[in-house]
Structure formats: structure tokens, C-alpha cells
C-alpha positions in Angstrom: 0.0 0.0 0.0 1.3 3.8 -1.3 0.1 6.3 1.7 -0.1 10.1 1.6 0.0 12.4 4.6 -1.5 15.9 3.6 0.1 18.3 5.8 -1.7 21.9 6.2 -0.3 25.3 8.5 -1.7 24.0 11.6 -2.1 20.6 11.2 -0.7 18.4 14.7 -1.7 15.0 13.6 0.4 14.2 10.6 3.3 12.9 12.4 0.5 10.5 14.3 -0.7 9.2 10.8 2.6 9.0 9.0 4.0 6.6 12.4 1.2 4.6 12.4 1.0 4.0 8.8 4.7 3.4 8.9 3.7 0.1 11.0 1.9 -1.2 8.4 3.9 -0.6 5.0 7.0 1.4 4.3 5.7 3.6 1.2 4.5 6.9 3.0 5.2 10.2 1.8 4.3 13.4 3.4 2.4 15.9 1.1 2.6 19.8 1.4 -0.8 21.8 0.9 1.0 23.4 -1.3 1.8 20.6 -3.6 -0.1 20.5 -7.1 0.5 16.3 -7.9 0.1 13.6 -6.1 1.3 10.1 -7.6 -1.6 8.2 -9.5 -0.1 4.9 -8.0 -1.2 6.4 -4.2 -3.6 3.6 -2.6 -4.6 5.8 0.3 -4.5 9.6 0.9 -4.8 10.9 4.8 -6.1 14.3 5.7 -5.2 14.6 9.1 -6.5 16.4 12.3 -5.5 19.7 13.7 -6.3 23.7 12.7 -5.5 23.9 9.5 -5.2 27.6 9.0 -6.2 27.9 12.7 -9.5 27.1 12.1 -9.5 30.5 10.8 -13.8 31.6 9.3 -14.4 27.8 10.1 -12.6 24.2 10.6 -11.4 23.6 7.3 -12.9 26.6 5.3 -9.6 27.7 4.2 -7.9 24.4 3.5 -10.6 23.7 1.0 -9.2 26.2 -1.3 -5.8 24.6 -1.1 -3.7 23.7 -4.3 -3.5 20.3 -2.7 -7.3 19.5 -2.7 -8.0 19.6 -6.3 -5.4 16.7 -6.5 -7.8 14.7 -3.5 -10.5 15.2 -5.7 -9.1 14.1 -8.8 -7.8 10.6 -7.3 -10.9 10.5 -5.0 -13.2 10.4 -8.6 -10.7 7.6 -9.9 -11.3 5.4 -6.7 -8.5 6.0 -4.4 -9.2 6.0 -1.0 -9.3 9.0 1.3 -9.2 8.9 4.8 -10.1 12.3 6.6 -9.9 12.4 10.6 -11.3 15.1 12.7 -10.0 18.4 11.1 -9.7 16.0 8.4 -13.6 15.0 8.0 -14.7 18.9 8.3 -11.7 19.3 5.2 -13.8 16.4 3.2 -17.4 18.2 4.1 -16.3 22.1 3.4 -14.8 20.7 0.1 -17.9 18.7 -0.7 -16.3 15.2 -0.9 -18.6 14.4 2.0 -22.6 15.7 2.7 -23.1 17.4 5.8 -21.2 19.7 8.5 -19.5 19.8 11.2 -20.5 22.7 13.5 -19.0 23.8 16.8 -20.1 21.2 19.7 -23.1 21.0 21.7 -22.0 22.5 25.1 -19.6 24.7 23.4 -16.6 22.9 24.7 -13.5 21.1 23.5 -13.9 17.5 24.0 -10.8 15.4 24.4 -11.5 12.3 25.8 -12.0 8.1 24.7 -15.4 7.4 23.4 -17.1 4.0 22.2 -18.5 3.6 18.9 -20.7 1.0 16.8 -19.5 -0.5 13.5 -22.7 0.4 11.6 -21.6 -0.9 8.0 -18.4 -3.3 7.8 -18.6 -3.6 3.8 -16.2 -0.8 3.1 -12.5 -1.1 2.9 -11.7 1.2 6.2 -13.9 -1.2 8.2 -14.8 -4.5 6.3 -12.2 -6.5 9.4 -14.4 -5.5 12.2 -18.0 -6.9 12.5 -21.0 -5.1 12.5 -22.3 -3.8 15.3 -19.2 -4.0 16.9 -18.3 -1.7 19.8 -14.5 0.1 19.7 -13.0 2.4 21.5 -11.0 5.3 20.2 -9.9 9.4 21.4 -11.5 11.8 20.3 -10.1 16.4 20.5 -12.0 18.2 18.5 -14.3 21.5 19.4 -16.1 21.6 16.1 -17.0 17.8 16.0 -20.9 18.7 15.8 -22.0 16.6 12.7 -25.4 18.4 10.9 -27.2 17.6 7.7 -31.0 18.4 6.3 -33.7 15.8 7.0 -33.6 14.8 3.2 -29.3 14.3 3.7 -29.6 12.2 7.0 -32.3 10.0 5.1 -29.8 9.1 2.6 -27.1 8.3 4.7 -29.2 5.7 5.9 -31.1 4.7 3.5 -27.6 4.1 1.6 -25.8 2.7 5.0 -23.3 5.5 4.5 -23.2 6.1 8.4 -20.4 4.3 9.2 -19.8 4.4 13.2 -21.8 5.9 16.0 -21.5 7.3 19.3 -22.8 4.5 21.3 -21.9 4.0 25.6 -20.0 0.4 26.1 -22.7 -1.6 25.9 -23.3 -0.5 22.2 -26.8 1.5 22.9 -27.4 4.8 21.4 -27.9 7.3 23.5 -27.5 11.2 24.2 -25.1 10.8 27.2 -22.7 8.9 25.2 -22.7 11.5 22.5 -19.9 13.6 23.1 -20.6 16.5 20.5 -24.7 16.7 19.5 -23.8 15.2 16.3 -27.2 14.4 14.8 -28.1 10.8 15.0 -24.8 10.2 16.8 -22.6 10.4 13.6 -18.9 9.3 13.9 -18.1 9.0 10.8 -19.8 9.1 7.2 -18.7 7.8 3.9 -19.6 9.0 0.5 -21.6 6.7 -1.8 -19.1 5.2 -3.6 -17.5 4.2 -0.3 -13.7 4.8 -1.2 -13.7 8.5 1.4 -14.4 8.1 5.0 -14.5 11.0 7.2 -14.5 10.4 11.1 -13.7 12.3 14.1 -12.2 9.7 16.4 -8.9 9.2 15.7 -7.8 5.8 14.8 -4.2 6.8 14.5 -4.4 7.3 18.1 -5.8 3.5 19.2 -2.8 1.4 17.1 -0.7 1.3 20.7 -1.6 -0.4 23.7 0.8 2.3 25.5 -1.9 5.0 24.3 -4.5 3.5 25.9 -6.1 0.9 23.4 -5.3 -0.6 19.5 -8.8 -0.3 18.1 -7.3 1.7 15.5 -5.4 -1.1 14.2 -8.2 -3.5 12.7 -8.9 -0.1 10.3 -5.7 0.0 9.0 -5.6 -3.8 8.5 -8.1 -3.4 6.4 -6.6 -0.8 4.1 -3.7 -2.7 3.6 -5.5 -5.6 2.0 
């Protein structure tokens, strides 16, 4: 597998993805925004988490407009996979790869802390080694992690299983206390509906070492790599 690391002013996650990828194969490069070509052989492009921009009009409102996304875009429509993780997924929805938004959390607050989450569709290649329904743990740090949509968008999501993980409490239930952000219908993580871009605020580059607190992370990145 051929990885790419996007790095943005303001990004603070790269150097998580680019260690953890580096556990699984050895072809990672790092990719400034400013950067107009990314190699058509990349299997899997990363948008990390972080300010990009400092978070400057909105989360990834100005990193949309950077040279770098157009190349996203073009691999994205030839089937490449695209991984976007907390500033990451709010890069994906102000760029349009994904539907939806994410909006400053519920109680106003950042939130850094482990949360669980439900497998809701395992037949996608960022989650097809877990099982469905499954119940993983992974950090989240975000302040903007808020996911909204119109009443037509959240009806597609499921009516197309693109709602890929949930905020769920350990024993897998749904419920407002273990939603850690108002995210509408406890949204983690979304993909679009040709299922090859996943957007998700945990971070699953942060659960791949039992000396951070849990390897949850790793069955995702298992599954890229085949």
C-alpha cells in the first residue's frame, strides 16, 4: 500500500498518521498543501486532524481552497481512498467530498476524551475486518465535532448505510449521554456513496498502541492494507 499524509499550516496529527502507517507498509510520503500532484499509484491519501489555518472563518474553510485539494479530488473520482480524521472529515465536508457539516459542539466545549463507537456498515474497505455492530473504542479532540445535515441528507445516509460508526456507551446502545458533541443521530463517521472517502472524528491513529490506551485503530488499517 502507497500512503499520503497531507500536511496543512496547523495541522498536529500528521506525524500521528505518518508513524502509524509506517507500521503497516513502508511507502509513506508526506504531502505539502502546497503541492499541485500527487502520484496516481497512491492507494490511500490521509487528511489529518488539527487547525488547518487555525481554524480560521471555520474548521477547514480555508484548506478547501488549497492547491493540494484539487489533486484529492481528482484521485478521489478515480477510486483512491481517502481517509479524513477530525480536522480531516470537516476538510472532506467544506470541500464537498462528504454531505453534511460539522458545527461547533453542543456544550460549546473542547472535548478530548476516549469514546465508544458502533460499527454500523463493515462492507467498506476502512472497516470490512471488524463486525458489524461491533463496539471500539477510540480518542477523540475536537471543538467543532458537531456533525449536521437536512432531514432529506440524514435520510440518505441511511437509506444508503453510508453512516459508518456511532457514538454509542460500552454496551453499544445509542444514547444522548454517550454522544460527546450533538452530532445528529450520533454520527462518527460518514462515507460518500461510492464508499472509497471516509470521514470520522475519532482518531484511529491514536488507538494502534496499547501504551496510548487501546489498538482499536489497528483493525482499520488492516483493512486498508488488504
Amino acid at each position: 500500500m502507497k500512503a499520503a499524509v497531507i500536511t496543512f499550516p496547523g495541522s498536529n496529527c500528521d506525524r500521528d498518521a505518518i508513524t502509524t502507517l509506517l507500521k503497516f507498509t513502508s511507502k509513506v510520503k508526506n504531502i505539502w498543501y502546497q503541492e499541485t500532484n500527487i502520484d496516481n499509484d497512491t492507494d490511500l491519501i490521509v487528511i489529518p486532524g488539527g487547525f488547518s489555518y487555525g481554524d480560521y472563518l471555520r474548521s477547514g474553510a480555508m484548506a478547501k481552497i488549497s492547491p493540494v485539494i484539487n489533486e484529492v479530488k481528482r484521485l478521489a473520482q478515480r477510486g483512491v481512498k481517502v481517509l479524513g480524521i477530525c480536522n480531516g472529515f470537516q476538510i472532506l465536508t467544506e470541500s464537498g467530498m462528504l454531505e453534511g457539516v460539522l458545527m461547533r459542539n453542543q456544550k460549546m466545549k473542547f472535548s478530548c476524551k476516549d469514546v465508544y463507537l458502533r460499527v454500523e456498515n463493515q462492507d467498506t474497505e476502512f472497516t470490512k475486518n471488524y463486525k458489524k455492530n461491533q463496539v471500539i473504542r477510540m480518542p477523540i479532540a475536537h471543538a467543532d465535532g458537531n456533525y449536521f445535515a437536512d432531514t432529506e441528507t440524514l435520510k440518505k445516509l441511511e437509506d444508503t448505510n453510508s453512516i459508518i460508526l456511532r457514538y454509542v456507551d460500552k454496551n453499544g446502545n445509542v444514547t444522548d449521554d454517550s454522544n460527546p458533541n450533538g452530532s445528529l443521530l450520533n454520527i462518527a463517521a460518514i462515507t460518500n456513496k461510492n464508499r472509497n472517502i471516509l470521514g470520522m472524528m475519532p482518531h484511529p491513529e491514536r488507538a494502534c498502541d496499547p501504551d496510548n490506551g487501546g489498538v482499536d485503530g489497528v483493525t482499520m488499517f488492516k483493512s486498508l492494507l488488504k
